[in-house]
C-alpha positions as CSV (number, residue, x, y, z in Angstrom):
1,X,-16.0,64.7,1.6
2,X,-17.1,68.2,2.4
3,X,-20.4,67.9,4.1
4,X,-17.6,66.2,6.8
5,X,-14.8,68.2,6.2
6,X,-13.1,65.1,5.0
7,X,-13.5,63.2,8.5
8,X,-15.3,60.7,6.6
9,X,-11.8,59.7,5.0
10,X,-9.1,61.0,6.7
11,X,-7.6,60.1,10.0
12,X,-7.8,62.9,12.7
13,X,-4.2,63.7,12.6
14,X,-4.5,64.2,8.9
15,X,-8.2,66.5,9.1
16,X,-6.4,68.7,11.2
17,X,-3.7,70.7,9.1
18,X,-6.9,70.7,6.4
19,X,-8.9,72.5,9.3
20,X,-6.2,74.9,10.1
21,X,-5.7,75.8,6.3
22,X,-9.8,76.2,5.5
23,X,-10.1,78.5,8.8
24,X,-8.1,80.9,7.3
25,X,-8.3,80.1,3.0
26,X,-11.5,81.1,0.3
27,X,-14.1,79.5,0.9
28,X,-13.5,77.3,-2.3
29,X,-10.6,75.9,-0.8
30,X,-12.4,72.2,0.0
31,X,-13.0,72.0,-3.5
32,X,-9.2,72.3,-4.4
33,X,-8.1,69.8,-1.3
34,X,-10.4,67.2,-2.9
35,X,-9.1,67.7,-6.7
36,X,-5.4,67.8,-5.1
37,X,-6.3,64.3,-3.5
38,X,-7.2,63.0,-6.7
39,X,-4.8,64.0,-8.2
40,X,-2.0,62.3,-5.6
41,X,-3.9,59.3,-6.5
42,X,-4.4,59.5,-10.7
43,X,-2.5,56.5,-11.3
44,X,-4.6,54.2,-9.1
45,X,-8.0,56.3,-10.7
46,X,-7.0,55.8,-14.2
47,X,-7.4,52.3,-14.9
48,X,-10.1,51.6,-12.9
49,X,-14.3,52.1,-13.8
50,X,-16.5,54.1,-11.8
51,X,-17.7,51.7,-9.2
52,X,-14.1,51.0,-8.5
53,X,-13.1,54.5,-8.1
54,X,-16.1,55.2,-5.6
55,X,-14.8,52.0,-3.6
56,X,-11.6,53.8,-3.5
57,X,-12.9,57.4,-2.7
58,X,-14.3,55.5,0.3
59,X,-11.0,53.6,1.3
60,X,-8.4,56.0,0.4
61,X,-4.8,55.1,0.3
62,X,-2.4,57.0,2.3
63,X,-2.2,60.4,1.3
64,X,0.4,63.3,1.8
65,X,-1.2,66.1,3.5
66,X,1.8,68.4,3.5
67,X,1.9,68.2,-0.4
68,X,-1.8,67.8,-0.4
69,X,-2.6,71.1,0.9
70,X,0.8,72.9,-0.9
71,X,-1.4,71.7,-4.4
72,X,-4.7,73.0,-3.3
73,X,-3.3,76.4,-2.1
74,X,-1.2,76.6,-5.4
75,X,-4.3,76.1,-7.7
76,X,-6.5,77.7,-5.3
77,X,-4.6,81.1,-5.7
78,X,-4.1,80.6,-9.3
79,X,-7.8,80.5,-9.5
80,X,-9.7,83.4,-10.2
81,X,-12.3,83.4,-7.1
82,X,-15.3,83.7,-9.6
83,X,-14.7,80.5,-11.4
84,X,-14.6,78.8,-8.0
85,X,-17.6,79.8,-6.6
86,X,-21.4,77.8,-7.3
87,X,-23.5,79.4,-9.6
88,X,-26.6,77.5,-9.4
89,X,-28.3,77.0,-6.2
90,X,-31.9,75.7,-6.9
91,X,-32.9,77.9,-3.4
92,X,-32.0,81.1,-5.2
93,X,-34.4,79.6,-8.8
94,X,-36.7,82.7,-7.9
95,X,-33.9,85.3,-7.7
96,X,-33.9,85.7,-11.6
97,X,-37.5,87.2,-11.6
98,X,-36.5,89.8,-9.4
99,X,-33.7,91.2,-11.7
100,X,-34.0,93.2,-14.4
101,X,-34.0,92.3,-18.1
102,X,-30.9,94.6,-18.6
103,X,-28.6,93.1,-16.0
104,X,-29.5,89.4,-17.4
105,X,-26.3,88.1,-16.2
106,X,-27.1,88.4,-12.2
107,X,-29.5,85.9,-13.3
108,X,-28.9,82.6,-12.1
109,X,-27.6,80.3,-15.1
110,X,-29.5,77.1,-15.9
111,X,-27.9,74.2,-14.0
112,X,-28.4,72.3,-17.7
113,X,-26.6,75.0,-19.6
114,X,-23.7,74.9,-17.1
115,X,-23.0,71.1,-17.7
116,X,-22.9,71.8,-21.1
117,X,-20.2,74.6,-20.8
118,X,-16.6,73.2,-20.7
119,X,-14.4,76.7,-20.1
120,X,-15.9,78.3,-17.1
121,X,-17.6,81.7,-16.2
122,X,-15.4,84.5,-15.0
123,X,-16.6,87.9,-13.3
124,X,-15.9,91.5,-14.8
125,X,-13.9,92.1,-11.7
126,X,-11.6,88.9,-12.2
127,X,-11.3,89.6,-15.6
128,X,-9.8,92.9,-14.8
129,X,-7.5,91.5,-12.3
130,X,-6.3,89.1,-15.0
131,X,-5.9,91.7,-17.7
132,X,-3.7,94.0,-15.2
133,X,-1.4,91.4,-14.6
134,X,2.7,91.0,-16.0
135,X,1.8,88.2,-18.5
136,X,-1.9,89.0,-18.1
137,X,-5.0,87.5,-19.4
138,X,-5.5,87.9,-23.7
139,X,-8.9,88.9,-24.4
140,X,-10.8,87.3,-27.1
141,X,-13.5,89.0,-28.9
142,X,-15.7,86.2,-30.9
143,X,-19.3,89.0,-31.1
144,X,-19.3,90.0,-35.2
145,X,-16.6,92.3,-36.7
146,X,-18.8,95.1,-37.4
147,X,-19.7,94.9,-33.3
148,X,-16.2,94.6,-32.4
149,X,-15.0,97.5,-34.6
150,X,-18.1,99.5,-32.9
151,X,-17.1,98.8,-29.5
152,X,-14.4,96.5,-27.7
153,X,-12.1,96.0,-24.6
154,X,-8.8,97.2,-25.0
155,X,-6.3,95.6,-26.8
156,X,-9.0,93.0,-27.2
157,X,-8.6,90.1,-30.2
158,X,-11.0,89.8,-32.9
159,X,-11.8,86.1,-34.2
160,X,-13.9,84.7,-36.4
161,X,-15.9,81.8,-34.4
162,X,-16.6,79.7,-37.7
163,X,-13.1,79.7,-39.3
164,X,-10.0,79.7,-37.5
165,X,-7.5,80.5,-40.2
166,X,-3.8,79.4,-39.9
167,X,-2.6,83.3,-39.1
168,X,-5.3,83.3,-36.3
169,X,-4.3,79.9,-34.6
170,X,-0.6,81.6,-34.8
171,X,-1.8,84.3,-32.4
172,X,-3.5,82.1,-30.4
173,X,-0.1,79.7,-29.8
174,X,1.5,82.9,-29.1
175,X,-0.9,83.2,-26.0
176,X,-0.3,79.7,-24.8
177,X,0.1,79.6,-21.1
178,X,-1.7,82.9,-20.4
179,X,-4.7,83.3,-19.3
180,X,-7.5,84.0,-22.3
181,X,-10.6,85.5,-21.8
182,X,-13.9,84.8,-24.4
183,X,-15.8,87.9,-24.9
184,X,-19.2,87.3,-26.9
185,X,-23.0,88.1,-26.3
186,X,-25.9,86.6,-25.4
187,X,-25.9,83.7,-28.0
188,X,-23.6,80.4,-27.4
189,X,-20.6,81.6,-29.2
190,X,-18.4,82.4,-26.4
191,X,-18.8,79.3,-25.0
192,X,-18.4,77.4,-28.1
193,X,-15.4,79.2,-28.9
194,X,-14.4,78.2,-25.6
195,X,-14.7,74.7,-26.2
196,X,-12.6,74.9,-29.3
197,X,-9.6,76.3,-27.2
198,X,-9.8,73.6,-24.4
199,X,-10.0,70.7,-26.9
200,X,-6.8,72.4,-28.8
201,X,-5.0,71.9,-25.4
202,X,-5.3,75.7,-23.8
203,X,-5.7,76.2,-20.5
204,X,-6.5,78.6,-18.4
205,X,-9.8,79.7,-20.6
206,X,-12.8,81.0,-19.2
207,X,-15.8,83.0,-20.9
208,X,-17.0,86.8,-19.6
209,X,-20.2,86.5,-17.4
210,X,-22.5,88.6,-19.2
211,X,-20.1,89.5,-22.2
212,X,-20.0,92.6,-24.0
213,X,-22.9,93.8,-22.0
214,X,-21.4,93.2,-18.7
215,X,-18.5,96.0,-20.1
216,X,-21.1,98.4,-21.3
217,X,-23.3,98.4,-18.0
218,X,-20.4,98.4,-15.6
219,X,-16.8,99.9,-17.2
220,X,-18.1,101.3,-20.2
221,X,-15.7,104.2,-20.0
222,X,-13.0,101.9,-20.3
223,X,-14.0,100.3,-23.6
224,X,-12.7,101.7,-27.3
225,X,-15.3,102.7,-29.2
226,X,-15.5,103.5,-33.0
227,X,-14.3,106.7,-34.3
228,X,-13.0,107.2,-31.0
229,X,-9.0,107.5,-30.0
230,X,-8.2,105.0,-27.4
231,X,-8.0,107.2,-24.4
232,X,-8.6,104.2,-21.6
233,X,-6.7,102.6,-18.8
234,X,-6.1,99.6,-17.3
């Protein structure tokens, strides 16, 4: 589909309003024609296995490209652009060595421990444009109290990763439909966390590239810290 631009399924007369719309869209926007497609033709998907649903990927039934491409531009722009985007690419493997140790999230993630993550990575500078919203992104701290309580985002939520008690899932339904971002560390827990929220039915989650140290490194003046008044800005 998008090593052709979708010639390899689509008429001509149907490519072209695609073309029109990728000349001038993100460069992720393929990715949300193809998911908009698939999603025009869920019914027929559902019931069939995988070898059926390739058959039909390569004998596609008509398709509305008006609504098509309305779909793909809604989701596309609802999209923060740095979930979108690839973040493996096994010709930049060697760009890791080249970084420095303190600035471990400009590393390229390994493609293995992307498959296993199920809410995905957002940049600082999305996250930021989510928080400044009306009805903007909740921020979810899961790193350890005591290193919450010494530094945080503001107006950040702390939660405890292993328990989720019945006040703390009350603040979390009070954030359905908003967008929440997972603020950890380097270990798994932000991701795991992550998880959690997906399988309980919330969308719109994603996890902080680089986490707590991303904030220090680049907008540390921004961030609360202990024994400090809360002087920042959004």
């Amino acid at each position: 589909w998008f090593l052709t631009l979708f010639t390899h399924i689509l008429p001509l007369d149907k490519c072209i309003p695609i073309w029109d719309a990728l000349l001038v869209g993100r460069d992720a926007l393929p990715q949300f024609v193809a998911l908009s497609t698939m999603r025009q033709m869920r019914k027929l998907l559902l019931p069939l296995d995988f070898n059926q649903c390739i058959v039909l990927f390569s004998h596609l039934p008509e398709i509305d490209i008006e609504e098509c491409l309305s779909d793909a531009m809604t989701m596309m722009n609802r999209t923060p652009g740095s979930i979108a985007i690839s973040k493996f690419d096994d010709s930049m493997s060697d760009v890791s060595n080249s970084v420095a140790s303190d600035r471990w999230w400009e590393c390229r993630p390994p493609l293995e421990e992307l498959r296993r993550e199920v809410a995905p990575r957002i940049s600082l500078h999305d996250m930021l444009s989510e928080t400044q919203r009306a009805e903007g992104a909740v921020v979810i701290d899961v790193r350890s109290k005591e290193d919450f309580q010494t530094v945080h985002f503001p107006e950040s939520v702390h939660f405890n990763t292993q328990k989720l008690e019945d006040s703390a899932v009350s603040k979390l339904e009070r954030a359905r439909g908003r967008p929440i971002v997972v603020v950890g560390d380097r270990s798994d827990d932000a991701f795991v966390f992550g998880s959690k929220l997906v399988a309980m039915g919330f969308y719109f989650v994603s996890v902080l590239h680089g986490g707590i140290d991303v904030l220090l490194a680049d907008c540390g003046h921004l961030l609360v810290r202990k024994n400090q008044p809360n002087t920042a800005t959004k």
